[in-house]
N, C-alpha and C positions, 0 to 999 in steps of 0.2 A: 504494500500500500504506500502509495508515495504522499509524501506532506500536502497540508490542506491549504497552509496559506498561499498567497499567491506571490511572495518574498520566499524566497529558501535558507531553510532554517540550517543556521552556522554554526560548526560544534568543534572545540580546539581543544585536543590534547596537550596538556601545558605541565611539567614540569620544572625546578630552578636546578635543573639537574639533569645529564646526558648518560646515555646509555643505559638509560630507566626501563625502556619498552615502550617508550610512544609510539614511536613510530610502528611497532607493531599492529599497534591499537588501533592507529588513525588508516592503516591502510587494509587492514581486514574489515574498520567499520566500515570505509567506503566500499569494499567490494561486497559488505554482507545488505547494504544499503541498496545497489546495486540490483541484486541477482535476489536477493529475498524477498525485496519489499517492490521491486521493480521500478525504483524510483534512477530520477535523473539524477547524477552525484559527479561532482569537483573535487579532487584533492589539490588541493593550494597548498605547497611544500615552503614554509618558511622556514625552517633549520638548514643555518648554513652547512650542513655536513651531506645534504644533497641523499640519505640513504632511501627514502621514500621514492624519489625521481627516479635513482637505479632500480629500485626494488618492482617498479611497476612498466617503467619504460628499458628498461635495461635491454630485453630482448627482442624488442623492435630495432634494435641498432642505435645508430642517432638520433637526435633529437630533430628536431625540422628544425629547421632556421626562422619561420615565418611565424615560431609561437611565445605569446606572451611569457617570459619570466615572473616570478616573482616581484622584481623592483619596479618592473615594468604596470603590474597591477595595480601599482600605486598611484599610475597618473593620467592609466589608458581606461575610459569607460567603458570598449568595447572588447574584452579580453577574445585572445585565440589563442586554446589551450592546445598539448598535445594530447594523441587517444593514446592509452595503454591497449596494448594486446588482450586485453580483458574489457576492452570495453570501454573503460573510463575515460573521464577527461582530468590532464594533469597541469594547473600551470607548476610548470620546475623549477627548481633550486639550482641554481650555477655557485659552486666554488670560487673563491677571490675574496680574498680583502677589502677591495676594491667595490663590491658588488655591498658585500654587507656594511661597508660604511655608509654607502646609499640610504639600504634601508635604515640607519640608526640616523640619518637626519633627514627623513621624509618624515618619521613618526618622533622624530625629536620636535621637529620642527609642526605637524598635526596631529594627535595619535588618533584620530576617528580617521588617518589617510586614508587606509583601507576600506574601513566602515561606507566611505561616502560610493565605491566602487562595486564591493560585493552583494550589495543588495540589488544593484540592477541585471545579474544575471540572472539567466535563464536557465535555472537548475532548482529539484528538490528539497534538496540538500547540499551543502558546502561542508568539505572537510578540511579546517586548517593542523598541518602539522607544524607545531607552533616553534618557536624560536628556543632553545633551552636554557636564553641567558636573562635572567630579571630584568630587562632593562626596557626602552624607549620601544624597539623589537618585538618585546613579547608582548607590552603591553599594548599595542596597536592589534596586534593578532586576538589579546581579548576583548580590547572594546570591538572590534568588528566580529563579534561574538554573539548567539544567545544562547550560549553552552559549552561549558568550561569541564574536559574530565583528566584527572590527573592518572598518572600510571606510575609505579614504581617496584623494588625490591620492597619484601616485609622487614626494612630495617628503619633505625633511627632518622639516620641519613638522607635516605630517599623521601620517608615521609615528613622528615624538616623542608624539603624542595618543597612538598605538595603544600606547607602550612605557608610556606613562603609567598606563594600565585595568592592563595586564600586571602590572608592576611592583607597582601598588594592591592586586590581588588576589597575590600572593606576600604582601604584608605583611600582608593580612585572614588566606592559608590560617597563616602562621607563627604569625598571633594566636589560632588556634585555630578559627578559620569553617570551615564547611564549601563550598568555593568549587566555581565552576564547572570546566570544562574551557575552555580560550581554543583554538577550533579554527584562527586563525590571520589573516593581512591581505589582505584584496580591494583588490586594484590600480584603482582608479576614474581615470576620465576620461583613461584612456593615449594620449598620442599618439605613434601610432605609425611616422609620415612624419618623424620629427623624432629623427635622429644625436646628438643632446644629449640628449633625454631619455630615449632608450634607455639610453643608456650611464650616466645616473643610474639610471634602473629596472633595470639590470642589477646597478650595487652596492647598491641594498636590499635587491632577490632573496635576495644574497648574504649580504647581514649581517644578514638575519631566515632565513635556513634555511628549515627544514622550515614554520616559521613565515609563509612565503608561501604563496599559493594560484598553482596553476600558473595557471588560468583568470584572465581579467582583464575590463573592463568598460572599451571606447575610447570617446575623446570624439567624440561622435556629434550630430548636431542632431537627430535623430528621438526620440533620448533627453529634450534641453531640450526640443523641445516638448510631450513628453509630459507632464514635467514641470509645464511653463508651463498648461497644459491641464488641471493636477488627474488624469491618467488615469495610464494601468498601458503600458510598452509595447507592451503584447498585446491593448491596446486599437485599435491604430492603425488605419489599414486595410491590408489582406494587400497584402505585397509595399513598403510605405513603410519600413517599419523591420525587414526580416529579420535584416541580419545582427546589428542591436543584440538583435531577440529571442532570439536563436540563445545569446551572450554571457550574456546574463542568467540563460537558462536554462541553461545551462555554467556559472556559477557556483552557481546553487541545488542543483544535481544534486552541486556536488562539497560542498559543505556536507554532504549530507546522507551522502555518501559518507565524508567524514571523522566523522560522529557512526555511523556504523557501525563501521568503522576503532577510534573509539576507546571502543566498547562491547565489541570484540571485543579488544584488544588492550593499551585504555590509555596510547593513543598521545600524546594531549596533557595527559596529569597530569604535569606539568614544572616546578613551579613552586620547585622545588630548582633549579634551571639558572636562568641567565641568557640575556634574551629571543635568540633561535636559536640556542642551547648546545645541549651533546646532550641527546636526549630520555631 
């Protein structure tokens, strides 16, 4: 089922931290957006590490020449994205210095840059794979947002990243922005054979609340190599990676379950609370 309104609704995996698993997240949500729900779907690769843009166009060869970038988004109204071999439409990520000093004063200098651009396309949904560094970057990627989801490791670390965006955007909504909704933290690379990490994943369950996602995503080798491989776990062949694809799709179904949740109810406008306070 594809979105109702007639804006397509923008959803950015954002954590203050790389090599978290966003980008996992952000490119199975698009393809599970895609092929599930049959909707029209963007992935707009803001991390400068470009692993999204390979991971979906990589086997198409190059890139076209004649397609919107990333920086490019910022000041073209009429985007031309590249298609992944799957279907999708990608604006990409180029590597350089150069490139992301760009975008660190297009949104230094606007941070709704984005915002004023991605609403006029013509798609169901928008997927931003958000920038991993706190700065002008990311926060452009969230205000051009109406859905914020964090992904990381069940450690300290990672989910200080996720309280970091959280925390960022309470200070943008108090300054007067109009902010996203933060639907909440995907538990990445869980293992779950291991009496020690349980038992840490069980107190940040606890000390992010409503703020965890039930569903989680275990550390898997079918995962790395999909990974390693530039593909989609749904790429693999049937039957190598089920129960990882099972997971992934349990996580994108309850995403979207929570952007329902909170269209109907207002569930994660919270940013008067502190991060897993009451809602």
């Amino acid at each position: 089922m594809a979105a109702s309104s007639s804006e397509p609704i923008v959803i950015t995996t954002a954590v203050q931290k790389g090599g978290v698993g966003k980008t996992l997240v952000s490119t199975h949500l698009a393809a599970y957006l895609s092929f599930a729900m049959e909707a029209r779907v963007l992935l707009v690769d803001m991390d400068m590490s470009g692993v999204a843009t390979r991971r979906l166009l990589l086997h198409d060869g190059q890139i076209p020449d004649d397609v919107t970038s990333n920086v490019e988004s910022l000041v073209e109204e009429r985007w031309r994205p590249a298609t992944s071999r799957l279907g999708l439409d990608v604006i990409p990520s180029f590597s350089g210095h150069d490139i992301h000093q760009q975008l660190h004063e297009h949104f230094s200098h606007d941070k709704y840059k984005l915002r004023h651009n991605i609403k006029k396309q013509d798609y169901d949904y928008i997927i931003i794979d958000g920038y991993p560094l706190l700065d002008a970057r990311l926060e452009g990627c969230l205000l051009a947002s109406d859905y914020v989801v964090g992904v990381g490791e069940p450690s300290t670390d990672d989910v200080q990243g996720f309280m970091d965006v959280w925390k960022r955007l309470r200070e943008l909504n108090e300054a007067g922005y109009e902010v996203p909704a933060h639907l909440g933290y995907v538990f990445n690379k869980v293992r779950g054979k291991s009496p020690v990490a349980l038992r840490e994943l069980k107190k940040l369950v606890k000390a992010l609340s409503y703020l965890a996602f039930s569903n989680s995503i275990s550390q898997r080798d079918p995962i790395a190599n999909a990974c390693n491989e530039s593909r989609l776990i749904w790429e693999l062949a049937p039957g190598q990676a089920r129960v990882a694809s099972v997971e992934l799709e349990d996580v994108c179904e309850e995403i979207m379950e929570k952007i329902s949740d909170n269209e109907d109810n207002g569930t994660f406008q919270h940013y008067t609370a502190d991060v897993g306070g009451a809602k």
